[in-house]
C-alpha positions as CSV (number, residue, x, y, z in Angstrom):
1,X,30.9,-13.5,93.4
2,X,28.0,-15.7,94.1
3,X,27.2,-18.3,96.7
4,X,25.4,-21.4,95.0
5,X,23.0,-23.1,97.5
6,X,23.1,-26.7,95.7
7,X,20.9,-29.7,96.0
8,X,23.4,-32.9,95.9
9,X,20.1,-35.1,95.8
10,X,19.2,-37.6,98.1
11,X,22.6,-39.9,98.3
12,X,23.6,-41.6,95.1
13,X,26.3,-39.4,93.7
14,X,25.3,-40.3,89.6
15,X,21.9,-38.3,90.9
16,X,23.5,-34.9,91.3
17,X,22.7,-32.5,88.3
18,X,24.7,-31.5,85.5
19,X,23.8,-27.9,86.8
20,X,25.2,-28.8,90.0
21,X,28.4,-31.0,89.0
22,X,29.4,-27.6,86.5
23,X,29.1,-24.9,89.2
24,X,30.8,-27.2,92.3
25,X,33.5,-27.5,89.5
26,X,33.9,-24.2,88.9
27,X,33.4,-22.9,92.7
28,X,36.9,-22.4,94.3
29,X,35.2,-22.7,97.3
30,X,33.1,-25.5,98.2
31,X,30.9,-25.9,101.7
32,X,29.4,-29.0,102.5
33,X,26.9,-30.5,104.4
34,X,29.5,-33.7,105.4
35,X,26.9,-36.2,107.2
36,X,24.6,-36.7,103.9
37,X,26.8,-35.4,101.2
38,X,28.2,-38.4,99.5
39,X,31.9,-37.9,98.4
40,X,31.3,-38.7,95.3
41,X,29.5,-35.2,94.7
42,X,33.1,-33.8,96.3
43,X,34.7,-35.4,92.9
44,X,33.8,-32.6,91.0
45,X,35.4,-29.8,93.1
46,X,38.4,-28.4,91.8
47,X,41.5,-30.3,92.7
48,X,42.7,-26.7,94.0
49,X,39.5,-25.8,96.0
50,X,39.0,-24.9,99.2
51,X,36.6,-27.9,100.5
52,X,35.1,-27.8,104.2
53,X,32.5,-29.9,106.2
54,X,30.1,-27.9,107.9
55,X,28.4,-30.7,109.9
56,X,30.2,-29.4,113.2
57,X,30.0,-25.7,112.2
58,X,27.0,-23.6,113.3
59,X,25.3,-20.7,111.2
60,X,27.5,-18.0,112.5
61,X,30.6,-20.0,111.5
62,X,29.5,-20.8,108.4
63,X,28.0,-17.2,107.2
64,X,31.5,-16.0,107.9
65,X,32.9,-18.8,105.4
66,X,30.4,-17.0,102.9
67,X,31.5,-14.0,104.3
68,X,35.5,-14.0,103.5
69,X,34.2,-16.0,100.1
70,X,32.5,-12.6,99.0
71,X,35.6,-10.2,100.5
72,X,37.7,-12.6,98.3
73,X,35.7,-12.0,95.4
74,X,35.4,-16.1,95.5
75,X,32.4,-18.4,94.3
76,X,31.0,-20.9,97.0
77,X,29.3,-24.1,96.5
78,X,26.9,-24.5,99.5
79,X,26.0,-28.4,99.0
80,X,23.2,-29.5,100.6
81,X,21.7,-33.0,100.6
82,X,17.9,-33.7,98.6
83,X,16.7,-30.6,97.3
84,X,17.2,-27.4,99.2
85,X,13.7,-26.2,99.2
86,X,12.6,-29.2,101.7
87,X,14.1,-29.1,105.2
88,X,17.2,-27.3,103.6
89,X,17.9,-24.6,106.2
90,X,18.9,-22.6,103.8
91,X,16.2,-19.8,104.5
92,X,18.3,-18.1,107.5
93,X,21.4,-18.4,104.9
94,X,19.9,-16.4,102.5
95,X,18.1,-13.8,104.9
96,X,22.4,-13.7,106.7
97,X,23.5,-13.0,103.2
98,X,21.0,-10.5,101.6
99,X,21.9,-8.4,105.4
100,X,25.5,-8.5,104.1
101,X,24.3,-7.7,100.3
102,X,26.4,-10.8,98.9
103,X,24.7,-12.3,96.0
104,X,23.1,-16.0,95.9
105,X,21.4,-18.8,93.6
106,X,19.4,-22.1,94.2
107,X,20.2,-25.1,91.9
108,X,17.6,-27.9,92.7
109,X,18.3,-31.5,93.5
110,X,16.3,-34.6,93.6
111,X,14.3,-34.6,96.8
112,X,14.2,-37.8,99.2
113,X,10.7,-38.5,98.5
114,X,11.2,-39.1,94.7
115,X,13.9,-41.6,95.4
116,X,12.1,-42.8,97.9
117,X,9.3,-43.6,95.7
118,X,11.8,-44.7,92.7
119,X,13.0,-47.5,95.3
120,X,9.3,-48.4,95.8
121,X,8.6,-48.3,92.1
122,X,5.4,-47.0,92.6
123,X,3.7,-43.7,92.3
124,X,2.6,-41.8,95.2
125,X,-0.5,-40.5,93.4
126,X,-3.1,-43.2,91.9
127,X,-5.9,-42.8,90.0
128,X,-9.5,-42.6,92.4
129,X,-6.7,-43.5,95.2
130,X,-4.7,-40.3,96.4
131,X,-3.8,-37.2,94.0
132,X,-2.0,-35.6,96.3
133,X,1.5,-35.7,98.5
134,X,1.5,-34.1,101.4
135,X,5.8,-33.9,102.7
136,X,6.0,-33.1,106.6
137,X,7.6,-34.4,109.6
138,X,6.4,-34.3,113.6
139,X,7.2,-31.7,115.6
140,X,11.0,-32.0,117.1
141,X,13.4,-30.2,119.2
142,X,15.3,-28.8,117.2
143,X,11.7,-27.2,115.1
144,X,8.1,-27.1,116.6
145,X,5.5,-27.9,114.1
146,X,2.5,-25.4,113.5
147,X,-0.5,-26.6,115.2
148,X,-2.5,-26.1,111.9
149,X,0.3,-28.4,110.4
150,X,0.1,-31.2,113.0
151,X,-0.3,-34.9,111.9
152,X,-3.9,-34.9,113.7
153,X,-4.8,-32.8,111.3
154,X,-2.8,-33.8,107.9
155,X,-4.2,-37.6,108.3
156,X,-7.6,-36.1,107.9
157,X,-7.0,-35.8,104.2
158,X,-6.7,-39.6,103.6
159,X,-3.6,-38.4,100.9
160,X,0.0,-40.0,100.8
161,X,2.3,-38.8,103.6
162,X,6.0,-38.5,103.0
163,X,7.7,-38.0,107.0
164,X,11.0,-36.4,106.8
165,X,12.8,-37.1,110.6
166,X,10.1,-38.8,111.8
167,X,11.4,-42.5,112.1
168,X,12.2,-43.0,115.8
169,X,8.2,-41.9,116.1
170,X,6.4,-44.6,114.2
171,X,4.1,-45.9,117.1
172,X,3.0,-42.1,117.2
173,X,2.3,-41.9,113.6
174,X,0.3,-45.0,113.7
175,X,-1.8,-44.2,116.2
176,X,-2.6,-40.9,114.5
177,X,-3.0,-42.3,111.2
178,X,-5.0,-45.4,111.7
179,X,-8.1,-43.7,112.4
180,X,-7.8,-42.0,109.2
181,X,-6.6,-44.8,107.1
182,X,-7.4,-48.2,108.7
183,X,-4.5,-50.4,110.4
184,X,-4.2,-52.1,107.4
185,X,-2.8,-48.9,105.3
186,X,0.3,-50.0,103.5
187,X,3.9,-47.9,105.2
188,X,6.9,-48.1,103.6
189,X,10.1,-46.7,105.5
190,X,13.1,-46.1,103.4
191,X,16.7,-46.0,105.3
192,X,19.6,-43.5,103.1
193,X,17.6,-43.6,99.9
194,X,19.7,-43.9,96.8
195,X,22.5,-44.7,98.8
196,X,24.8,-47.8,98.4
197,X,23.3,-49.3,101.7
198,X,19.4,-48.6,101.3
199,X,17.2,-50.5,102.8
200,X,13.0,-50.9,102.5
201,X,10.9,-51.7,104.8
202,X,7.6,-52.7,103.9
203,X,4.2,-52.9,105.9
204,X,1.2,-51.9,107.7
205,X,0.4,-49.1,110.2
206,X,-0.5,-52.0,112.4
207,X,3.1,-53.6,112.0
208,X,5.1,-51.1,110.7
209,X,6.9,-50.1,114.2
210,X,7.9,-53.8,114.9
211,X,9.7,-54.1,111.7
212,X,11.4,-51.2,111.7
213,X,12.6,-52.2,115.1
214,X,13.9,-55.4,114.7
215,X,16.1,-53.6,111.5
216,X,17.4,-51.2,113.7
217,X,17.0,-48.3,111.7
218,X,16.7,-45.1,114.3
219,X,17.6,-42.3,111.3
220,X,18.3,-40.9,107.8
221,X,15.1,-42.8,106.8
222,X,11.9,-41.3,104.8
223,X,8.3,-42.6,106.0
224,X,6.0,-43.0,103.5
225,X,1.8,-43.8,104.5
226,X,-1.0,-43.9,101.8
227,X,-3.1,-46.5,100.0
228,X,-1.4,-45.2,97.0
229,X,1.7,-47.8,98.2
230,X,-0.6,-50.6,97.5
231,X,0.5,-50.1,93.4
232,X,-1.9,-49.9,90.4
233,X,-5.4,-50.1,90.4
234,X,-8.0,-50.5,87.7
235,X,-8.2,-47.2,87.4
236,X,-6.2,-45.3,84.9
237,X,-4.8,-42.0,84.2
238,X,-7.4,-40.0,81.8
239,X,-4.2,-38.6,79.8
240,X,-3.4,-41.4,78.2
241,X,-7.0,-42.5,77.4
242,X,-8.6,-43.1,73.8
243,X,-11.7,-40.8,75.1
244,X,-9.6,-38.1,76.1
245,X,-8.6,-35.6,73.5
246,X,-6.3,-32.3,73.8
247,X,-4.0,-30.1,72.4
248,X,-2.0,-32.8,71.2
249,X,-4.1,-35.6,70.8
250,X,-7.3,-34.1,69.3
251,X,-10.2,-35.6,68.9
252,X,-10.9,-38.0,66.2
253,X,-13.3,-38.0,64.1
């Protein structure tokens, strides 16, 4: 028996796995996150499975789900949204389960940033722009930020921020960020990403807020600040470069 903590991806159910679609079908019991797990990622649960929303539950009720699973010698399907590793809350799962010496795995989904950035079609690092994503989120009730890992400080690096959970604080962010980047700093906010009803909003760190506003998005939406959003430059990648030789592309002579 095994409990498979499974990244459905970040809301379009033809973005799932074939890793995941084979062991939810073959999971007689299946445990989802209902608030941000499409159905469609349900479809491939056995007809005959035992299938249960755990938005409402809390982590006692839901370790004991695990729990009977594992006394029942019966597979679970733990289906969170994006990719488990980010903001998955699946760390205090796993430490519940190793305490009760009942096996698990990880399958990785598509994270929200990458679909995100798909919707955007752009890349979030560009050449002599930003070659590196930084994926964090302002500090909340529910889970404090480290003061080491506080926007103040992340902006300082100039590279492309993805906010998870951070929508509702965009004046905040903008006022952090501008000193860093310059009001004019392209922000792109992306509402269910992948989803049948996405929406983008494009625009500045000096307008960003107002937009976002007057859309009336307040949640489920990814945050997204770099001059990387701005597309291509004249730069270019050196991998694909005539002057650049390697292993499999040596240098002609």
């Amino acid at each position: 028996m095994t409990v498979h903590f499974i990244g459905a991806g970040p809301g379009a159910a033809d973005l799932l796995t074939l890793r995941a679609a084979n062991v939810i079908a073959r999971c007689p019991v299946v445990l989802f996150a209902g608030s941000l797990v499409p159905e469609g990622v349900l479809a491939h649960a056995a007809a005959d499975a035992l299938v249960k929303d755990t938005a409402s539950m809390t982590l006692e009720e839901i370790v004991a789900e695990m729990t009977a699973a594992h006394e029942a010698g019966l597979d679970v399907a733990r289906i969170h949204s994006g990719d488990p590793s980010i903001y998955g809350a699946i760390s205090e799962q796993m430490r519940a389960l190793e305490e009760r010496g009942i096996p698990y795995e990880v399958v990785p989904g598509v994270p929200a940033f990458a679909a995100a950035a798909a919707a955007l079609k752009t890349e979030l690092t560009q050449p002599g722009v930003s070659q590196t994503v930084i994926l964090t989120r302002l500090s909340g009730k529910a889970t404090p930020v480290p003061e080491r890992e506080r926007l103040e400080e992340l902006a300082k690096s100039g590279a492309t921020l993805a906010l998870h959970l951070s929508v509702r604080r965009l004046r905040e962010i903008a006022r952090i960020c501008t000193p860093h980047y310059g009001a004019d700093c392209p922000v792109a906010v992306v509402y269910r990403a992948s989803w049948p009803d996405e929406r983008v909003i494009t625009g500045t760190l000096a307008d960003i807020a107002e937009k976002v506003r007057a859309a009336k998005i307040t949640r489920t939406a990814l945050v997204l600040v770099g001059h990387a959003l701005a597309g291509p430059t004249e730069a270019r990648s050196g991998l694909y470069d005539p002057a650049h030789a390697h292993l499999l592309r040596p240098r002609r002579r």
